[in-house]
C-alpha atoms as an extended CHARMM CRD file, in Angstrom:
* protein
*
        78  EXT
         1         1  UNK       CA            111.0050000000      140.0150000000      119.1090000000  PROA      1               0.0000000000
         2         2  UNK       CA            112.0010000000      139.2250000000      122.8970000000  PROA      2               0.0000000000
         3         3  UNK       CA            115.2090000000      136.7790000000      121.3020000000  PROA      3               0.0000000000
         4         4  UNK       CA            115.9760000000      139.6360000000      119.1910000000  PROA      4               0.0000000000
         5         5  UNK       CA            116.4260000000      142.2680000000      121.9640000000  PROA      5               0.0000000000
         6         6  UNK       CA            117.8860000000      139.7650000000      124.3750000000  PROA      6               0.0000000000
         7         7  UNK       CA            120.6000000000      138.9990000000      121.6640000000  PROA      7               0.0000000000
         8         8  UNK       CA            121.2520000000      142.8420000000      121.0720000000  PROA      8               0.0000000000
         9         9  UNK       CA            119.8000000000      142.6530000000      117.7660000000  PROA      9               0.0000000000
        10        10  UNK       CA            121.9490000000      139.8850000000      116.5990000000  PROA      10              0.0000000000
        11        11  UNK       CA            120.7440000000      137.6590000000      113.8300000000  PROA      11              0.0000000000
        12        12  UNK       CA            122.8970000000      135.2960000000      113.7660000000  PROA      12              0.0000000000
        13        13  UNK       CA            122.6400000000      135.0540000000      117.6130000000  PROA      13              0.0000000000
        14        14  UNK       CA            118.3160000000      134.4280000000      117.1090000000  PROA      14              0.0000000000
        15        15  UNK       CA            119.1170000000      131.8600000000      113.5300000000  PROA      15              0.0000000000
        16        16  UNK       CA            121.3430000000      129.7440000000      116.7230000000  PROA      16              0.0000000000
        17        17  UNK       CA            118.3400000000      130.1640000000      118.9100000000  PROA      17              0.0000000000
        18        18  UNK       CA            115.8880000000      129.0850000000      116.6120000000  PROA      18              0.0000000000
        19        19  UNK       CA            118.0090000000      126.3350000000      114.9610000000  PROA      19              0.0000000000
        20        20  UNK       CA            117.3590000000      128.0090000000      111.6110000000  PROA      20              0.0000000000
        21        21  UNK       CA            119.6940000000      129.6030000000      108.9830000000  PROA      21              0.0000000000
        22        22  UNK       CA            120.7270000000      133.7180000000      108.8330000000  PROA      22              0.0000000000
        23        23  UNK       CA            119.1190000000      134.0070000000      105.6680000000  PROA      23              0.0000000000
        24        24  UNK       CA            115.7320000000      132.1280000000      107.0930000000  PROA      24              0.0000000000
        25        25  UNK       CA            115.5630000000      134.7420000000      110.2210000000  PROA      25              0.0000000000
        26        26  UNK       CA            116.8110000000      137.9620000000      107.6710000000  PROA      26              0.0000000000
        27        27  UNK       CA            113.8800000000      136.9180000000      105.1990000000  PROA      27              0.0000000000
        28        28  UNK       CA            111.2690000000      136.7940000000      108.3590000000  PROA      28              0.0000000000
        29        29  UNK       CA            112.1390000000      140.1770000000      109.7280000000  PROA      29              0.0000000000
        30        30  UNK       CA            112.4170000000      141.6260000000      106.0910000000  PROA      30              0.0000000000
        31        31  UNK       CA            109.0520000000      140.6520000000      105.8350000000  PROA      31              0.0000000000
        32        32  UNK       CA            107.9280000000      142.1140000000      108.9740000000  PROA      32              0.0000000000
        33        33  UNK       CA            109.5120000000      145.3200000000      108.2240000000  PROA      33              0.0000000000
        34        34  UNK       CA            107.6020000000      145.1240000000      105.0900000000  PROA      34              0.0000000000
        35        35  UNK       CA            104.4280000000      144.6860000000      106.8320000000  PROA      35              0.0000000000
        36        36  UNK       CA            105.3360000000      147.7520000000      109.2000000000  PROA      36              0.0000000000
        37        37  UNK       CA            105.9190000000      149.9220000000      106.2650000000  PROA      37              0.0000000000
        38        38  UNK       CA            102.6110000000      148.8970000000      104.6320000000  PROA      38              0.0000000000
        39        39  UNK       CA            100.5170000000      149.9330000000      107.6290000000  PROA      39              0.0000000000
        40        40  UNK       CA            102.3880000000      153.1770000000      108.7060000000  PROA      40              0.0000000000
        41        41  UNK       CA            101.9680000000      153.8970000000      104.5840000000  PROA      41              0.0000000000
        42        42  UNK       CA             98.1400000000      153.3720000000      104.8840000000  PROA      42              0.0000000000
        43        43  UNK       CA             95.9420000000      156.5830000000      106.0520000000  PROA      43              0.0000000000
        44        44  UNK       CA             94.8120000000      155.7530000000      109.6220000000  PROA      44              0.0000000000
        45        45  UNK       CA             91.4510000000      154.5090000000      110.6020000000  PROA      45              0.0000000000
        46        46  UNK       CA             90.0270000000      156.0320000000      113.4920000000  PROA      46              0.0000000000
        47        47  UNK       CA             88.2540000000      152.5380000000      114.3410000000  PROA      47              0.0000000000
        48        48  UNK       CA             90.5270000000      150.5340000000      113.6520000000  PROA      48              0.0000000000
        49        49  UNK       CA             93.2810000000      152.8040000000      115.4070000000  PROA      49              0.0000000000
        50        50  UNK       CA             90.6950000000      151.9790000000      118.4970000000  PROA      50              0.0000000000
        51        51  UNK       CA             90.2250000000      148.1700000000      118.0570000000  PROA      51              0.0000000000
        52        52  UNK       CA             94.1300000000      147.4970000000      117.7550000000  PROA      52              0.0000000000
        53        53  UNK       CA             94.6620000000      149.5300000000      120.7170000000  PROA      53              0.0000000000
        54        54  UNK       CA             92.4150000000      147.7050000000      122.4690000000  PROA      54              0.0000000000
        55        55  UNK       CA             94.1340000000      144.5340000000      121.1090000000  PROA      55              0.0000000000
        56        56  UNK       CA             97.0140000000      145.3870000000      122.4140000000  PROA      56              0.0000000000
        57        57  UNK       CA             96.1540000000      146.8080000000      125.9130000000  PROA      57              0.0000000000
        58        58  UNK       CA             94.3950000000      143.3370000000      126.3470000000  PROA      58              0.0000000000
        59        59  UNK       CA             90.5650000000      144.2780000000      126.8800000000  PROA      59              0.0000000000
        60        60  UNK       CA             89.8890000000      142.4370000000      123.2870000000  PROA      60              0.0000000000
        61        61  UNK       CA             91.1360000000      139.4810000000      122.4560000000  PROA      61              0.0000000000
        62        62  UNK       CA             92.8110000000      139.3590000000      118.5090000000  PROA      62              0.0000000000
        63        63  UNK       CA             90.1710000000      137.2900000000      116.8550000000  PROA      63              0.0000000000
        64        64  UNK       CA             87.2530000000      139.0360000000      118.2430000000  PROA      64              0.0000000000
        65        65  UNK       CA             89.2770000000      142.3000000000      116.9790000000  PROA      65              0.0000000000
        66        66  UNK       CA             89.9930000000      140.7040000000      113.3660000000  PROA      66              0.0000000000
        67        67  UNK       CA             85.9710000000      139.6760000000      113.3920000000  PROA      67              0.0000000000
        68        68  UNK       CA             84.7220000000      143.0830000000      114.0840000000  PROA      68              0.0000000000
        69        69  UNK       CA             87.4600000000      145.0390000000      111.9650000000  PROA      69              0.0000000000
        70        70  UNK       CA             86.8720000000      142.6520000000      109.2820000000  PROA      70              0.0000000000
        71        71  UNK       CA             82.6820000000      143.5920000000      109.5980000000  PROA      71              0.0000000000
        72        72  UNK       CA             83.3570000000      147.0830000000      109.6280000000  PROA      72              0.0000000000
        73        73  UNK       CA             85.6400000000      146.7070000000      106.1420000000  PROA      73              0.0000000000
        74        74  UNK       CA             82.8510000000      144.6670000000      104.4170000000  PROA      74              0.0000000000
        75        75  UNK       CA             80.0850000000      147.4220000000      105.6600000000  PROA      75              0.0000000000
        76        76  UNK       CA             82.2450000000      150.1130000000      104.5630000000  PROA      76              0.0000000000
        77        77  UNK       CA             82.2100000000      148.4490000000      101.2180000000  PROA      77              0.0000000000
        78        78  UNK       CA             78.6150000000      148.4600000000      100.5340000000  PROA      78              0.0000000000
């Protein structure tokens, strides 16, 4: 993401970076746009909402998060 910005959104620019081709760095980011769609499509969980927050204002580290959001999906299924 930092490349990205620093390049002024130029793919090309982050493919010459990288040493990889356009079409390897458009397929990446079409996949992470995919990924972003998927979760702002998905109703919001308040927990989870919580826990990523948390992930990303640094008091929990990612695989702690993952552990207890992935706990919280398996007791939700029972």
């Amino acid at each position: 993401m930092r490349t990205l910005v620093l390049t002024s959104g130029s793919l090309k620019a982050v493919a010459a970076t990288y040493g990889v081709s356009y079409p390897t760095v458009r397929a990446r980011l079409d996949r992470i746009i995919e990924k972003v769609q998927a979760v702002e499509a998905a109703p919001a969980d308040p927990f989870i909402t919580a826990i990523s927050g948390m992930v990303i204002d640094g008091s929990v580290p990612r695989d702690v998060a993952d552990r207890v959001i992935g706990a919280y999906r398996a007791a939700a299924e029972r």
